[in-house]
C-alpha positions as CSV (number, residue, x, y, z in Angstrom):
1,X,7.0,-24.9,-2.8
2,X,4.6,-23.8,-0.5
3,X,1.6,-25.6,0.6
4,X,-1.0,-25.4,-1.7
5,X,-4.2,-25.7,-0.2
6,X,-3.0,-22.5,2.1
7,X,-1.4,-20.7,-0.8
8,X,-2.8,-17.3,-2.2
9,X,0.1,-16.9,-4.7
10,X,4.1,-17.5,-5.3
11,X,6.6,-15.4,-7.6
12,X,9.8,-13.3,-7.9
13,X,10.0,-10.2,-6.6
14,X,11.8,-7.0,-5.5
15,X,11.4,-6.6,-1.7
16,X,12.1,-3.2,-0.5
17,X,14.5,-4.2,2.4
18,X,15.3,-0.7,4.2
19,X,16.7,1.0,1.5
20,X,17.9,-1.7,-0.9
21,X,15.3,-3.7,-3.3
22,X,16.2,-7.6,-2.9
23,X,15.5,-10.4,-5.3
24,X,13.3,-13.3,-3.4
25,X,11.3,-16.1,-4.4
26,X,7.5,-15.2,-2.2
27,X,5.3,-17.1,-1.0
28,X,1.9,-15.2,0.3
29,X,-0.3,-18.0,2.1
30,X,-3.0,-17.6,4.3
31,X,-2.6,-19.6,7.9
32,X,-6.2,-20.7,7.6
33,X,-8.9,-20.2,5.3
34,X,-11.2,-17.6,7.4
35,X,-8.0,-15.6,8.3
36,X,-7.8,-11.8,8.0
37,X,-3.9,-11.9,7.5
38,X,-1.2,-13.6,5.0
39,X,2.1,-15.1,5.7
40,X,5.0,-13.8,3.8
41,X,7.5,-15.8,3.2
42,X,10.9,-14.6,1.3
43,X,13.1,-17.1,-0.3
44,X,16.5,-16.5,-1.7
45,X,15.3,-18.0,-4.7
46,X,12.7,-21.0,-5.5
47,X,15.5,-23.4,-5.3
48,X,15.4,-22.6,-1.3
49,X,11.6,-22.9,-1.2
50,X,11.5,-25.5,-3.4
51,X,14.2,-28.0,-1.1
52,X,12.2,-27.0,2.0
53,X,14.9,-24.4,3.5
54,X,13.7,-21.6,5.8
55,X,12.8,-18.5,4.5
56,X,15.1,-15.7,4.7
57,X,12.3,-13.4,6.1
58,X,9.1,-14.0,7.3
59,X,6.5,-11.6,8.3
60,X,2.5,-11.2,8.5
61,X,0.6,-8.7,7.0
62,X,-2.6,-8.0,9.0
63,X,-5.1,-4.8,9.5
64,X,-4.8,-4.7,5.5
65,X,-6.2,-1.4,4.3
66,X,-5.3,-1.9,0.4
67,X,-3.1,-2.2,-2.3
68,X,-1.6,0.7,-4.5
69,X,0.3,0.5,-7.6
70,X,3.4,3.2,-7.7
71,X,6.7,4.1,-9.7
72,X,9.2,4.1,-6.5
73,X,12.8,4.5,-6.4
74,X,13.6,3.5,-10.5
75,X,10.7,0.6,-10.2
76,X,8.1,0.9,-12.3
77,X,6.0,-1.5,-11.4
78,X,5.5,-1.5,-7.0
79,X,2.5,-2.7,-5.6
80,X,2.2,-1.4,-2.0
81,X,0.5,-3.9,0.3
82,X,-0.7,-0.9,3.1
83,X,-1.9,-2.2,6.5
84,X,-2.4,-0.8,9.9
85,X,1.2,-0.9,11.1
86,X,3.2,-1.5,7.9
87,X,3.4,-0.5,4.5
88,X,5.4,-3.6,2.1
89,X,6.8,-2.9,-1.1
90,X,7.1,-5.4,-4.0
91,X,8.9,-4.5,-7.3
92,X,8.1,-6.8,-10.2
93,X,9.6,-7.2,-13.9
94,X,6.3,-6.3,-15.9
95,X,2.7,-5.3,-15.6
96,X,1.0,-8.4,-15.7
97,X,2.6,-10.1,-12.8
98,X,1.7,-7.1,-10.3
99,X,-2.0,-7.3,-11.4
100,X,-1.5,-11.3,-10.9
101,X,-0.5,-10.8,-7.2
102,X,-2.7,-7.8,-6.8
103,X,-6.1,-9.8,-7.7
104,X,-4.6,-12.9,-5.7
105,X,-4.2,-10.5,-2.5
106,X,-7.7,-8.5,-3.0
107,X,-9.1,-12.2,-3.4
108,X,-7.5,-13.4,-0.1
109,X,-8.1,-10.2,2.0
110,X,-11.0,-8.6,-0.2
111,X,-10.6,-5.1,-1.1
112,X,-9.9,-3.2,2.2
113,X,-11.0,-0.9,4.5
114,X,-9.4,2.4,3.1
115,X,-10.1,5.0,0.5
116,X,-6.7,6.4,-0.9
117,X,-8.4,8.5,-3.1
């Protein structure tokens, strides 16, 4: 698993991957503890992070302007991590575990720097 002094939170997801959702074990970490960004890592599964295997995909998400919760495409729980130059979608099974990653990320980054209201 990841490392945990760097870790802002693990879990199965959805990733929207073009136009396909993908099941991966994530890892969100943050490369140092006054960073700005977090390190994405996708696993196939947690077997993969678990053994130490590289992640199938790996990707930062900086200039974070906020999260947003959204049906999408047949998912009814997608939390949308919006930045400056990306928007990444996450599908998860229920409820709780986008509010889980939603307070770890708005912990991590704080609450942003947009309004989408």
């Amino acid at each position: 698993m990841a490392d945990n002094m760097n870790l802002v939170v693990e879990g199965l997801v959805k990733f929207r991957d073009g136009k396909k959702w993908k099941p991966r074990w994530c890892v969100l970490k943050k490369p140092s503890p006054v960073a700005d960004r977090l390190q994405v890592q996708l696993y196939k599964d947690i077997k993969d992070a678990t053994k130490g295997n590289p992640p199938k995909q790996e990707f930062y998400v900086e200039g974070f302007y906020g999260l947003e919760t959204v049906k999408f495409d047949k998912e009814p729980n997608v939390l949308c991590v919006v930045c400056q130059k990306q928007v990444t979608l996450f599908a998860f099974e229920n409820r709780e575990q986008v509010i889980q990653f939603e307070i770890k990320i708005r912990k991590a980054l704080g609450e942003g720097n947009y309004d989408f209201n």
